[in-house]
C-alpha positions in Angstrom: -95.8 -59.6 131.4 -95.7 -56.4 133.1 -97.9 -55.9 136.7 -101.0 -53.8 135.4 -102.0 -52.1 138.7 -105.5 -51.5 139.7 -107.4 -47.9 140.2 -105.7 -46.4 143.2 -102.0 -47.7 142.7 -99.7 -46.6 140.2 -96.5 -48.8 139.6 -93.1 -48.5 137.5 -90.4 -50.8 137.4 -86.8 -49.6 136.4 -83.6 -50.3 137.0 -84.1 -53.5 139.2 -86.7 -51.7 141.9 -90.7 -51.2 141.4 -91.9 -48.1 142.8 -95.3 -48.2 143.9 -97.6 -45.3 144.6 -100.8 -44.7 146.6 -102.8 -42.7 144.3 -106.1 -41.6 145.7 -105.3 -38.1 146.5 -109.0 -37.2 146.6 -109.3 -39.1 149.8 -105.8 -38.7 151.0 -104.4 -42.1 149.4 -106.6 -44.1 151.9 -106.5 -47.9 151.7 -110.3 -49.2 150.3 -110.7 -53.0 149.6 -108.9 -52.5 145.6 -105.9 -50.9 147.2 -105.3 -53.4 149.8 -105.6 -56.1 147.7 -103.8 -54.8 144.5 -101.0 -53.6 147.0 -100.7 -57.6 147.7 -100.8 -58.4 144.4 -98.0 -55.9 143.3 -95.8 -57.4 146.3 -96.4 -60.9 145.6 -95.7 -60.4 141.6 -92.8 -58.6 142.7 -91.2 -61.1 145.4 -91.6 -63.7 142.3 -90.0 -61.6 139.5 -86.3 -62.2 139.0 -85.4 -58.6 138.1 -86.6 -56.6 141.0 -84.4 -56.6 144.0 -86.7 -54.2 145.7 -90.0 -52.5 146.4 -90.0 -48.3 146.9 -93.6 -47.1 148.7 -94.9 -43.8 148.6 -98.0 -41.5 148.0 -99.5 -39.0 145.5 -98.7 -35.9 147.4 -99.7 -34.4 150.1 -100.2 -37.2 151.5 -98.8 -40.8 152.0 -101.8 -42.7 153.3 -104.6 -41.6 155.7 -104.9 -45.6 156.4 -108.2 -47.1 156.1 -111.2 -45.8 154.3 -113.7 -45.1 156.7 -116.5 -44.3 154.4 -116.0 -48.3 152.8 -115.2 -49.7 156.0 -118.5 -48.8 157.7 -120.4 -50.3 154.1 -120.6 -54.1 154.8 -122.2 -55.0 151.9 -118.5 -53.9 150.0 -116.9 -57.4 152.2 -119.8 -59.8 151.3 -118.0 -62.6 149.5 -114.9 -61.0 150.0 -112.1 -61.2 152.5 -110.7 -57.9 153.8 -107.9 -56.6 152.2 -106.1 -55.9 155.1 -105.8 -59.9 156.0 -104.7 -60.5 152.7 -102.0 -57.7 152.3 -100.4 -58.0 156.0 -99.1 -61.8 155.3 -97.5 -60.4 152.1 -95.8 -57.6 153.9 -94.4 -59.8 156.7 -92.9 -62.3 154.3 -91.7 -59.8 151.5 -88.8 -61.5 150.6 -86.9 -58.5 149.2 -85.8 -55.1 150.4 -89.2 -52.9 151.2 -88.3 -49.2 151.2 -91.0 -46.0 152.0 -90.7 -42.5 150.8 -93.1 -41.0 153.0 -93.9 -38.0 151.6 -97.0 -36.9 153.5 -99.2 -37.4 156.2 -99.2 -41.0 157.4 -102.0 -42.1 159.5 -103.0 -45.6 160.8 -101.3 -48.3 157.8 -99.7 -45.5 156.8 -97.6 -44.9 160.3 -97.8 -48.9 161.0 -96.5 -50.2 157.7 -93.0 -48.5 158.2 -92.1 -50.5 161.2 -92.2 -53.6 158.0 -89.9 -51.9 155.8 -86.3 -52.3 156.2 -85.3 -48.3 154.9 -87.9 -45.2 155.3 -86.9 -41.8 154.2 -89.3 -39.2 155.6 -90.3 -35.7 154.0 -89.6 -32.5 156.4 -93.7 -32.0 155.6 -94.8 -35.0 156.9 -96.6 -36.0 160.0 -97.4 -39.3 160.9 -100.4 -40.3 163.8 -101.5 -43.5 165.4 -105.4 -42.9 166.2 -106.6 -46.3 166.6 -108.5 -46.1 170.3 -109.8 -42.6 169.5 -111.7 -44.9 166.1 -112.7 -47.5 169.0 -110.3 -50.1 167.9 -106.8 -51.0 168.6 -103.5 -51.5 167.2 -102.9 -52.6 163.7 -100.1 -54.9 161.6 -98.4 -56.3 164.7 -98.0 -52.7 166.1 -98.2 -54.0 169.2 -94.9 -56.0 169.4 -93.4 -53.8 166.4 -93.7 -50.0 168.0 -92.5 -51.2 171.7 -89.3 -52.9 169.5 -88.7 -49.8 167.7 -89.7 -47.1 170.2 -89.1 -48.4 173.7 -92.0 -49.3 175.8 -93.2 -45.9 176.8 -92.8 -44.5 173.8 -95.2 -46.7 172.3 -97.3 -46.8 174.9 -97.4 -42.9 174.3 -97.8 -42.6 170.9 -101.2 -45.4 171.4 -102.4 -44.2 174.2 -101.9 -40.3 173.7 -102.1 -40.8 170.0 -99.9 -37.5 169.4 -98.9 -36.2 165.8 -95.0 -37.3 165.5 -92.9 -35.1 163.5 -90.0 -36.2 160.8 -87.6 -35.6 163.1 -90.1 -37.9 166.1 -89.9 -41.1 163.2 -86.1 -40.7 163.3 -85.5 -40.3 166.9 -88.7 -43.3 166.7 -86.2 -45.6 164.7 -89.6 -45.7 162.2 -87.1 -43.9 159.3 -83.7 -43.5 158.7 -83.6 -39.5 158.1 -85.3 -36.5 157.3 -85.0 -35.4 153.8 -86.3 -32.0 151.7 -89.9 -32.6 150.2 -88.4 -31.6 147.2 -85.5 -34.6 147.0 -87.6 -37.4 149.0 -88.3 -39.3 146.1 -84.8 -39.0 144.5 -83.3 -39.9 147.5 -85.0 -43.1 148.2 -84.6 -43.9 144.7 -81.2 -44.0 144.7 -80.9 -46.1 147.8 -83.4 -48.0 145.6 -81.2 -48.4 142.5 -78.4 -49.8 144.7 -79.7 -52.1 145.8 -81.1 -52.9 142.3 -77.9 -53.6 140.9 -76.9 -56.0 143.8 -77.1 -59.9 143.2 -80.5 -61.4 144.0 -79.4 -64.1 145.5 -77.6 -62.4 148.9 -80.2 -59.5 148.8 -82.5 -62.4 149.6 -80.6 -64.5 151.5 -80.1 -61.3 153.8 -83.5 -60.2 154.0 -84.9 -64.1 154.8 -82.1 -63.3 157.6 -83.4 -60.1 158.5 -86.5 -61.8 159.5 -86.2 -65.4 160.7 -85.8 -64.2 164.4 -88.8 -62.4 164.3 -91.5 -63.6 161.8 -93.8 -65.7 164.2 -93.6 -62.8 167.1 -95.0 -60.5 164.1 -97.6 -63.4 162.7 -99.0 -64.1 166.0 -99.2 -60.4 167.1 -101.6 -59.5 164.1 -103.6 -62.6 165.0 -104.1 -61.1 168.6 -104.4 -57.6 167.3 -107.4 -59.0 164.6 -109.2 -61.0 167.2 -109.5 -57.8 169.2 -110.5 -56.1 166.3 -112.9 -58.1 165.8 -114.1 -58.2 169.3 -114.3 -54.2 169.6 -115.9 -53.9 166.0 -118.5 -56.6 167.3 -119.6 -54.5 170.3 -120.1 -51.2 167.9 -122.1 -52.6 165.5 -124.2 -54.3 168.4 -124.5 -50.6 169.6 -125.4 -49.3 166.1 -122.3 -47.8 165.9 -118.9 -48.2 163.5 -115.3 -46.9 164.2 -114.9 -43.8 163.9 -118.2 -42.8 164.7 
């Protein structure tokens, strides 16, 4: 049966490789509670289905995600009953058990910088820009950011980018390690697509076998490292709301 993907996601398989798009361009393909948990459920129905060797992410241009929805996030009554998308999307990401590959097309804040230090090939757009502004919002780092950006960047490059929270440039994600190259808007897509489709004709069996590889040496580092980053979360969140306040306000 094919994946029927909720309001804000739009997803095609072909040729062995699902494509999946953020597609809220009103509010700049920002992650509410439907994306983060249909973006789970597309990875998980993925991982399971024997003809996709690989997931392709990208955005509705012009952007590629502005990470979390604010306006939602500072709503409580949307998580009553509910768990937070974000905890149930960030266990799926780390234990994706198949090639994850970004076309980032657009501007890429928060998620939207963070997620790309999960996947194993990112292909940027010469228009994007990409920005970590998590202390600015009053919180602190996001999907294992905290062990992933120092691995990727070098200490003080991380430190810099969380600290000073500067807009990076495509060319800053290369020279970053967060993607592989800089690529003309106008090809982005077709370019990661036919990465995509090689790797869609490969044999399951050793694309999997090399991914579980890819990650055995560092899947606890990245479990524990969200835990940390959540409790703090949770901590700084705590003292806003105590002071009537929410991030980002």
């Amino acid at each position: 049966m094919a994946f029927i993907a909720p309001d804000g996601l739009h997803v095609d398989d072909a040729d062995g490789v699902r494509l999946i798009r953020f597609d809220r361009p009103k509010a700049r393909n920002a992650f509410n509670q439907v994306v983060w948990l249909g973006l789970a459920d597309a990875l998980t129905d993925a991982a399971a289905d024997d003809s996709l060797r690989c997931v392709v992410l990208t955005g509705t241009d012009p952007a590629f995600t502005a990470g979390q929805d604010l306006k939602e996030m500072s709503d409580p009554s949307v998580f009553v009953d509910q768990v937070p998308g974000y905890q149930v999307l960030m266990p799926v990401v780390e234990s994706f058990p198949k090639p994850l590959l970004a076309a980032v097309n657009g501007v890429a804040v928060g998620i939207g910088l963070t997620l790309l230090a999960h996947c194993d090939l990112v292909l940027i757009s010469d228009a994007a820009t990409l920005r970590a502004p998590f202390i600015s919002l009053g919180v602190t780092t996001e999907a294992s950011a905290s062990v992933l950006l120092p691995e990727r960047m070098g200490a003080q490059r991380a430190a810099e980018v969380l600290f000073c929270e500067p807009w990076l440039t495509p060319d800053d994600a290369v020279a970053d390690g967060l993607a592989l190259r800089v690529v003309p808007h106008a090809e982005l897509l077709d370019q990661t697509m036919a990465l995509a489709r090689h790797i869609g004709g490969l044999p399951l069996a050793p694309v999997v076998a090399t991914k579980r590889l890819l990650l055995a040496g560092k899947a606890d580092a990245i479990a524990a490292a969200r835990q940390r980053e959540l409790d703090m979360f949770e901590i700084l969140v705590g003292d806003m709301m105590a002071e009537g306040r929410m991030p980002g306000t």
